[in-house]
C-alpha positions as a Markdown table, in Angstrom:
| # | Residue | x | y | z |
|---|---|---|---|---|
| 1 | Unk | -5.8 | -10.8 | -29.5 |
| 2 | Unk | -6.6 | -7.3 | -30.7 |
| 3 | Unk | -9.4 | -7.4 | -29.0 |
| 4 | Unk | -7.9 | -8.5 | -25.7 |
| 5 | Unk | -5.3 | -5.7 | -26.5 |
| 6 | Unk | -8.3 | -3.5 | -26.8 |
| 7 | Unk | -10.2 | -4.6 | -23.4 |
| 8 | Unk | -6.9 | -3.9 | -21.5 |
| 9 | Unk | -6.4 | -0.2 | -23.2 |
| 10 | Unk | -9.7 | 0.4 | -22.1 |
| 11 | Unk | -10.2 | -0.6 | -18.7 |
| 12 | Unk | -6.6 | 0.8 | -18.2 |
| 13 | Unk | -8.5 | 4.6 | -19.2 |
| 14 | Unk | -11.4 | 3.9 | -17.1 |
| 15 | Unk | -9.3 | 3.4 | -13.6 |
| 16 | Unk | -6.9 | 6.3 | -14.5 |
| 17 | Unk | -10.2 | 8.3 | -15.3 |
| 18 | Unk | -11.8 | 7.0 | -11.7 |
| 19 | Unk | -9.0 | 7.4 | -9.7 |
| 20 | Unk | -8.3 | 10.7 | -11.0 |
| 21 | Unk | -3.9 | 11.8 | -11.3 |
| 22 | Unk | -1.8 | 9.8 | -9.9 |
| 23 | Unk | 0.5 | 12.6 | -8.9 |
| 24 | Unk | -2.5 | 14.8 | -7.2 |
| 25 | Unk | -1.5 | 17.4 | -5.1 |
| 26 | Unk | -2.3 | 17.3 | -1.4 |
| 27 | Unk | -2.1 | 20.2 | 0.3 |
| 28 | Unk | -2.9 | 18.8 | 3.7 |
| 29 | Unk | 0.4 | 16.4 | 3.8 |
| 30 | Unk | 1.9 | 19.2 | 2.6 |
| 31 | Unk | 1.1 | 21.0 | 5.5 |
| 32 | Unk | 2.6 | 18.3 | 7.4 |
| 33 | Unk | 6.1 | 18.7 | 5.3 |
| 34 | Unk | 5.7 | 22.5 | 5.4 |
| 35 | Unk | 5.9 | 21.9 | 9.5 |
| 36 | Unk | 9.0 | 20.4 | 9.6 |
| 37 | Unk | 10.9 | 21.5 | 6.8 |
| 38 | Unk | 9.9 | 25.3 | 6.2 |
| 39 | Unk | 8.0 | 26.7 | 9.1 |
| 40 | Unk | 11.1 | 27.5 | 11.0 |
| 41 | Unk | 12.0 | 30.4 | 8.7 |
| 42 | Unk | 8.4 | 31.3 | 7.2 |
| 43 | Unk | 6.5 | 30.8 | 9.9 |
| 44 | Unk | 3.0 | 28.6 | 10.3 |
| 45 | Unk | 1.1 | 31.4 | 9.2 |
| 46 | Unk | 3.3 | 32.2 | 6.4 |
| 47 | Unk | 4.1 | 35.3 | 7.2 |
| 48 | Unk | 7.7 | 34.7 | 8.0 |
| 49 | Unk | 9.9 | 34.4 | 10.8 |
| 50 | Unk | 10.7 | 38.1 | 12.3 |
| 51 | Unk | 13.8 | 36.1 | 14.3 |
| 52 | Unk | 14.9 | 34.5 | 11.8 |
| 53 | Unk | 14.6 | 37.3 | 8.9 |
| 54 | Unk | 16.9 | 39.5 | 11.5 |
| 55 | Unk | 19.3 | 36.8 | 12.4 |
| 56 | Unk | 19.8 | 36.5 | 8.6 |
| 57 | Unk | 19.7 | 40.0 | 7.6 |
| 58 | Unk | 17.1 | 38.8 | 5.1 |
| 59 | Unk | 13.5 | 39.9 | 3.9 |
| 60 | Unk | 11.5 | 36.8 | 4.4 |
| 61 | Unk | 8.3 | 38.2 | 1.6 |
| 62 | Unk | 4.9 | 36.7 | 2.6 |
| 63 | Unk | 4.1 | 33.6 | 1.2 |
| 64 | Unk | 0.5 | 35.2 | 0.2 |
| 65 | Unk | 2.4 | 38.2 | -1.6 |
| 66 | Unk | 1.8 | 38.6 | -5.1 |
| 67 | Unk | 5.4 | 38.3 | -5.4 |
| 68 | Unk | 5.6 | 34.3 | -4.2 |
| 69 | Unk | 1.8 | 33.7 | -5.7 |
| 70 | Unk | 3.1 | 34.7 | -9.4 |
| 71 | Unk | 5.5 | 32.1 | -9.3 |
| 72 | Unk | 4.8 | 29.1 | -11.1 |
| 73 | Unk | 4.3 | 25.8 | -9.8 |
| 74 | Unk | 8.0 | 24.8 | -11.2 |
| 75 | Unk | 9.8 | 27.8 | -10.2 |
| 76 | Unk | 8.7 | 27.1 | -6.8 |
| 77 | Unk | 9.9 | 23.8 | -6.8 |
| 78 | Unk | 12.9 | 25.2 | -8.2 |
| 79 | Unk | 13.2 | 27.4 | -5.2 |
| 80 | Unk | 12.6 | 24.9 | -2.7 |
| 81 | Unk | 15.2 | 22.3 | -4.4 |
| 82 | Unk | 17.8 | 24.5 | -5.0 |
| 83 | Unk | 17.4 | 27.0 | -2.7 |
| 84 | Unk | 18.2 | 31.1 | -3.4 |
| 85 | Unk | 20.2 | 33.7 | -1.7 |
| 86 | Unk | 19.9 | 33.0 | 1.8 |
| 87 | Unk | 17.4 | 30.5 | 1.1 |
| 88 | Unk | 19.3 | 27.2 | 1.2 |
| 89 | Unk | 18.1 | 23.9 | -0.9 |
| 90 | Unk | 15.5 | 21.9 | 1.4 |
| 91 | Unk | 17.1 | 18.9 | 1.4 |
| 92 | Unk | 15.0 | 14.8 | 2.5 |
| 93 | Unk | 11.9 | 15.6 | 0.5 |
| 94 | Unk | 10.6 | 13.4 | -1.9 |
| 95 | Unk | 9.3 | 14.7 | -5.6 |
| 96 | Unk | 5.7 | 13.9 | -4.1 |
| 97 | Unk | 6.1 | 16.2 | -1.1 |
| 98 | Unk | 7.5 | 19.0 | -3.0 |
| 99 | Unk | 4.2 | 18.9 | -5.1 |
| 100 | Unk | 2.5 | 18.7 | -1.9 |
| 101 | Unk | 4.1 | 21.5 | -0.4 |
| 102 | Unk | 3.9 | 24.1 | -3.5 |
| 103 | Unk | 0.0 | 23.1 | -3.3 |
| 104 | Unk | 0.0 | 23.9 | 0.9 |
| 105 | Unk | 1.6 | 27.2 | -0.8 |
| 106 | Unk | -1.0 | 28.1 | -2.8 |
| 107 | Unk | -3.5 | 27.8 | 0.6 |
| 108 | Unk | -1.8 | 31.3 | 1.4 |
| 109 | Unk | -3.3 | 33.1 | -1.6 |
| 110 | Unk | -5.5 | 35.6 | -0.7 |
């Protein structure tokens, strides 16, 4: 039995180690969610919707400024789930597309 228990523990490592994280970032289907959900304030290139940033009376910072960059994977989530200011909570995302978008984020480091 122990070494059945053993065999299992083992191959159980090797796949995780072949398959690499389970919960991998992917900024392309990010880009996808970063289409619908956040492009219509901050823009495709990131930059940030000059329309929108009036209509709000709002500074919509670049998403490559040093300002957004700094932030930590888990305050951006934070930011995009709860929302800040102006900013309100994006709302029909699952916890795999938030990790997916902050890593389409980071694409806009310069």
């Amino acid at each position: 039995m122990k070494r059945f228990t053993s065999a299992i523990f083992i191959s159980a490592f090797a796949i995780t180690v072949a398959c690499g994280p389970i919960s991998a970032q992917d900024a392309a289907a990010g880009k996808m969610v970063y289409a619908r959900k956040c492009q219509s304030c901050h823009a495709a290139d990131g930059n940030g919707n000059a329309a929108m940033a009036k209509a709000l009376k709002v500074e919509i910072k670049p998403l490559s400024s040093a300002d957004v960059q700094k932030m930590s994977d888990a305050d951006l989530k934070k930011l995009i789930t709860m929302g800040s200011g102006a900013m309100k909570p994006v709302t029909g995302l699952m916890p795999a597309d938030i990790d997916n978008v902050v890593a389409y984020l980071r694409t806009f480091k310069k």
